[in-house]
C-alpha positions in Angstrom: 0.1 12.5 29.0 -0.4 16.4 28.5 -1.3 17.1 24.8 1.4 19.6 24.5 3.8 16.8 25.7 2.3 14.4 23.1 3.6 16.9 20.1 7.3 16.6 20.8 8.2 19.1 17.1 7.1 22.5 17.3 10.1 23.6 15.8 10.4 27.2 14.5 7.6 29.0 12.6 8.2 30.5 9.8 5.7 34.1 10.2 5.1 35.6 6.7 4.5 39.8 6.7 0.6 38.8 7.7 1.3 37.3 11.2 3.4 40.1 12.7 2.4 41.3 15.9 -1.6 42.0 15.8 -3.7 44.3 18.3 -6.7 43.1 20.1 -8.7 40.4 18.2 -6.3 39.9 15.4 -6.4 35.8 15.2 -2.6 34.5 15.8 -2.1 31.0 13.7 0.2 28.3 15.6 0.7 24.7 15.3 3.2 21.8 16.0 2.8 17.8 14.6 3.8 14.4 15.5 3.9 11.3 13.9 4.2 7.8 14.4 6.7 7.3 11.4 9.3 9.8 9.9 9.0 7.7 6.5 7.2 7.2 3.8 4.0 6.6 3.6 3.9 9.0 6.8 1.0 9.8 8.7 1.4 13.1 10.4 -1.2 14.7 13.1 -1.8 18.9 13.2 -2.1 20.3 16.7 -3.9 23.3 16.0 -2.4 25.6 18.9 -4.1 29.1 17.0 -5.7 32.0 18.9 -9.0 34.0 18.6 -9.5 32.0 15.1 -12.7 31.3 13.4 -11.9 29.1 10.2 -8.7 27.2 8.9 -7.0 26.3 5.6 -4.0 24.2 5.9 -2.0 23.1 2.6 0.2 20.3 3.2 2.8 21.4 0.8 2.3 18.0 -1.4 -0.9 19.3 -3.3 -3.1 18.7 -0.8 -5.6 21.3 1.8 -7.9 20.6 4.2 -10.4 23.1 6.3 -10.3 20.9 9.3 -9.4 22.0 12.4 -6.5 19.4 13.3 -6.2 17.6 10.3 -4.3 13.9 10.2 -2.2 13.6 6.6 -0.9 11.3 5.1 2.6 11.6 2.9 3.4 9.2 0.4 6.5 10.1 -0.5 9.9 10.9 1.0 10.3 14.8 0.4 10.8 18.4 2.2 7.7 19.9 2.8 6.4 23.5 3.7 3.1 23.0 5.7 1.1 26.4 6.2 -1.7 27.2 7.9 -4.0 30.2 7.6 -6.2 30.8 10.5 -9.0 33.5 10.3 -11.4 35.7 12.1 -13.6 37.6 9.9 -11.9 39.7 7.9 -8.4 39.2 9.5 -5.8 36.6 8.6 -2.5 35.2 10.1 -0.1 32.7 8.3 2.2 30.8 9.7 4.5 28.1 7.2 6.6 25.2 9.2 8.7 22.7 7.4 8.5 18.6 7.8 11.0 16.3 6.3 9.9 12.7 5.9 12.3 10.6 4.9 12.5 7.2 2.1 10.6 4.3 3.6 13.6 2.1 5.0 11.9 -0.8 3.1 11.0 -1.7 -0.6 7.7 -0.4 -0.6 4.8 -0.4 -4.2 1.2 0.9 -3.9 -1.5 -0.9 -5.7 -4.0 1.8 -6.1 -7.7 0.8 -6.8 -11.0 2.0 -7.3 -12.0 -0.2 -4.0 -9.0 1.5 -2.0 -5.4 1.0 -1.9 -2.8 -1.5 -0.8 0.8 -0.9 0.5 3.0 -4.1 -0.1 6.7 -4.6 1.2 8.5 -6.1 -1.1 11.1 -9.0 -0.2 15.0 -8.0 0.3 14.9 -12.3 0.1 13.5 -12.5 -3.5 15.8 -9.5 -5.3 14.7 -10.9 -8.7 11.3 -10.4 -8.2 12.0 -7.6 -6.6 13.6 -5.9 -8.9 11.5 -6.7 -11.7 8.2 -5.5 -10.3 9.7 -2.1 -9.4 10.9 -1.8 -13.1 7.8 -2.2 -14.2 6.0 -0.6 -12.3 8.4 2.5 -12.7 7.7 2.0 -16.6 3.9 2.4 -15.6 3.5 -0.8 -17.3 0.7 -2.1 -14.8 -1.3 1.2 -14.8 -4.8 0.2 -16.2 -4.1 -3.1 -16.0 -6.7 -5.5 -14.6 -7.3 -7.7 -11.4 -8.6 -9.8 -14.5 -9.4 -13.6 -11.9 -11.1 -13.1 -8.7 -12.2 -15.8 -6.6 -13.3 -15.6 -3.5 -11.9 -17.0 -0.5 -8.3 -17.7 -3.2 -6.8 -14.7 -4.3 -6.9 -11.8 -7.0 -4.9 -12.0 -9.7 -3.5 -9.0 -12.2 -0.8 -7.8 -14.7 -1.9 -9.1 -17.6 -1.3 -6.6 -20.6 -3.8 -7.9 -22.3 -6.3 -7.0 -20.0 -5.4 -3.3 -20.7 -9.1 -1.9 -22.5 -10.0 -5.7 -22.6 -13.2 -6.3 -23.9 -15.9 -7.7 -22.4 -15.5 -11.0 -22.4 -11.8 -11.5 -23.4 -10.1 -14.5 -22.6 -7.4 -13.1 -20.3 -4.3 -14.4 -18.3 -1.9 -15.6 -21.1 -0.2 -11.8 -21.8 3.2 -11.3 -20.0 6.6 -9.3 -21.3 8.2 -11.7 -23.0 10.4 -13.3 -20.5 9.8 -15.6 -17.4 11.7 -14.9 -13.7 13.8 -17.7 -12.1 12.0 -19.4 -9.2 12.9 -17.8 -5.5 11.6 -20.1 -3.0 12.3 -18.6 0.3 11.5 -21.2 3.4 10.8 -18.4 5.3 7.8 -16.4 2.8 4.8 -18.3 3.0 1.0 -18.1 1.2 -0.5 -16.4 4.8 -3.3 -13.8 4.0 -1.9 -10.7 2.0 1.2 -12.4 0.3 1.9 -11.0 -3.2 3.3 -14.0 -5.5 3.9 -14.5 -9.0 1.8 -16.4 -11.4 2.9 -18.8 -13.8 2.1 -21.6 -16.2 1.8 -25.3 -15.1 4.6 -27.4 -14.1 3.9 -29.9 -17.3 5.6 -26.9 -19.6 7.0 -25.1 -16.7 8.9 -27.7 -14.7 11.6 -25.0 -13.5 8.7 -23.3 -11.7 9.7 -19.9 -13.0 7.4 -17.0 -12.8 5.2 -14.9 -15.2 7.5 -11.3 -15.9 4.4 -9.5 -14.9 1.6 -11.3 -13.6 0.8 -12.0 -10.0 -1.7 -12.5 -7.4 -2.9 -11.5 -3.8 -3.9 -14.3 -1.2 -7.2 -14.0 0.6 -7.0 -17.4 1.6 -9.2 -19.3 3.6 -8.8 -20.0 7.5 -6.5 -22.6 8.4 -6.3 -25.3 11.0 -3.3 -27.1 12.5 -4.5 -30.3 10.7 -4.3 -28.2 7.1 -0.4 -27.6 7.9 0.5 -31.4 9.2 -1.3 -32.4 5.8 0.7 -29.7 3.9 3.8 -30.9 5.8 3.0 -34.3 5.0 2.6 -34.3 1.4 5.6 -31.3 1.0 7.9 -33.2 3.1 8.6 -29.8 5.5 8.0 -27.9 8.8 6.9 -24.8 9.2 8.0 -22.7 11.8 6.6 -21.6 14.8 5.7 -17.9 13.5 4.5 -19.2 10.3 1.9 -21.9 12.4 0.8 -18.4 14.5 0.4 -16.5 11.1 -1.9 -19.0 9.2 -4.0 -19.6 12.3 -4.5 -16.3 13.1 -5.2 -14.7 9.6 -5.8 -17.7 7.1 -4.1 -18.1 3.7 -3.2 -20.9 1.2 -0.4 -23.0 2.5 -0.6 -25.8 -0.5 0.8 -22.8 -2.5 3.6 -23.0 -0.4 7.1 -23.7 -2.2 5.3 -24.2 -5.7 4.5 -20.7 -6.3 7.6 -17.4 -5.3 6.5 -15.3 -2.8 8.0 -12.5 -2.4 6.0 -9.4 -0.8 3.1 -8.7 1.6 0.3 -6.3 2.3 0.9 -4.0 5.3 -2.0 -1.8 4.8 -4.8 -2.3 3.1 -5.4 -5.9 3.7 -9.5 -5.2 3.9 -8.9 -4.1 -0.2 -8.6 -7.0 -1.2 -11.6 -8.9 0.6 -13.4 -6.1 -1.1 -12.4 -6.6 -4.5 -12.5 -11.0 -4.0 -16.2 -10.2 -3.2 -17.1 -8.3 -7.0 -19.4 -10.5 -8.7 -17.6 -12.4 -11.4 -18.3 -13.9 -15.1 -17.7 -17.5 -16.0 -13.6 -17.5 -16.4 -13.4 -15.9 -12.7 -13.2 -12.1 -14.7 -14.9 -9.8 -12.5 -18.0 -8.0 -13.9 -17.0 -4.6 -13.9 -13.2 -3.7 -14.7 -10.6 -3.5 -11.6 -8.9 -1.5 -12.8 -5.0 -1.2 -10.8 -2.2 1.8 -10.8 1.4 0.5 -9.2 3.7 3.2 -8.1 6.9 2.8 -6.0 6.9 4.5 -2.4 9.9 6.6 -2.7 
């Protein structure tokens, strides 16, 4: 395919007073985009189409530059944006602004942002308690320096204890919550496979409803899995999974005697090598990772 096939919106530019008409060796700025996805988080490419330029500054119109030649950015949120691009040669300039509109992810989308990188999780239509209760928190900022306070490798990473907010070193962690429990949303369908998000909660002796922690949950790692871990599962759990759900534990591992104790209700679609970084920290006694992890949670809008 010919590259000026490949970036099918090249729209209208927008020319500011600096880009009219120039004589001989005046630099001319031009540029159209593509992108696999119109919405958020949307990763947009540049095709820097500019003449007789030297140098570059784009800005993104979300806060965000770049000197590169044909950048690739990334938009996080849903939003109009007016994308300019300066192209010089010496002591000329021409300007050249173009709008992009990227629209509000069609799914429930959060953001775990991290020190060790970021994770973008989808969060379960099937599970609207849950659901609904991690994006009011996190829209209250209530899991911002919060801690991924039990690591262990191989398991999972667990976090959103507000205790573990400036936590000392050394603090027994994993009992804070907001004062209420969530209602149990088993889902036959959303299973412990590598990347699930799932609620914490205490033990079925004083928990025998299985409901789940307001605020604390946890990431699978996992472990790889055979077809003999599932008939043993299925077995002892008295269920079958399904054909997809046999493909996805093969394939990417996970913790299947979680399954139908513990709700899950979102996974990682990006950023699934995160959390085999932050499961590999080194830990004190208690599974409390050495130095903080610290997390941020924001909603994709």
């Amino acid at each position: 395919m010919e590259k000026a096939s490949k970036f099918r919106r090249s729209g209208l530019f927008l020319i500011g007073l600096t880009t009219l008409l120039a004589g001989c060796g005046r630099p001319l700025a031009k540029f159209s985009y593509d992108g696999d996805e119109d919405h958020a988080p949307a990763r947009i490419s540049f095709d820097n189409q500019s003449e007789k330029a030297e140098s570059y500054e784009w800005d993104f119109g979300d806060g965000n530059f770049s000197g590169e030649e044909e950048p690739t950015h990334e938009y996080r949120t849903s939003g109009n944006y007016l994308v300019t691009l300066k192209a010089t040669k010496g002591k000329k300039a021409s300007v050249v602004q173009q709008r992009i509109l990227i629209d509000a992810p069609e799914r429930c989308l959060v953001e775990i942002e991290t020190d060790y990188g970021n994770m973008v999780v989808w969060l379960y239509d099937a599970t609207p308690e849950h659901r609904d209760n991690f994006i009011k928190l996190a829209e209250q900022q209530y899991f911002d320096g919060l801690l991924f306070h039990r690591v262990i490798q191989g398991f999972m990473i667990q976090g959103g204890d507000p205790n573990s907010k400036n936590a000392k070193s050394g603090q027994a962690l994993g009992q804070g919550g907001p004062g209420y429990t969530v209602p149990a949303e088993f889902v036959d369908s959303l299973v412990h496979v590598k990347g699930a998000l799932a609620a914490a909660r205490t033990s079925d002796a004083v928990n025998p409803e299985k409901r789940s922690s307001g605020s604390q949950f946890y990431i699978v790692q996992g472990r790889p899995v055979t077809e003999q871990d599932l008939q043993m599962i299925e077995g002892r759990k008295g269920f079958r999974y399904t054909v997809h759900q046999r493909e996805a534990y093969l394939q990417s591992g996970g913790t299947p005697f979680l399954d139908r104790d513990y709700t899950v209700f979102g996974q990682v679609i990006e950023g699934l090598e995160v959390i085999d970084r932050i499961a590999a920290v080194a830990t004190e006694p208690g599974d409390r990772p050495k130095e903080d992890v610290k997390m941020k949670v924001r909603v994709i809008k």
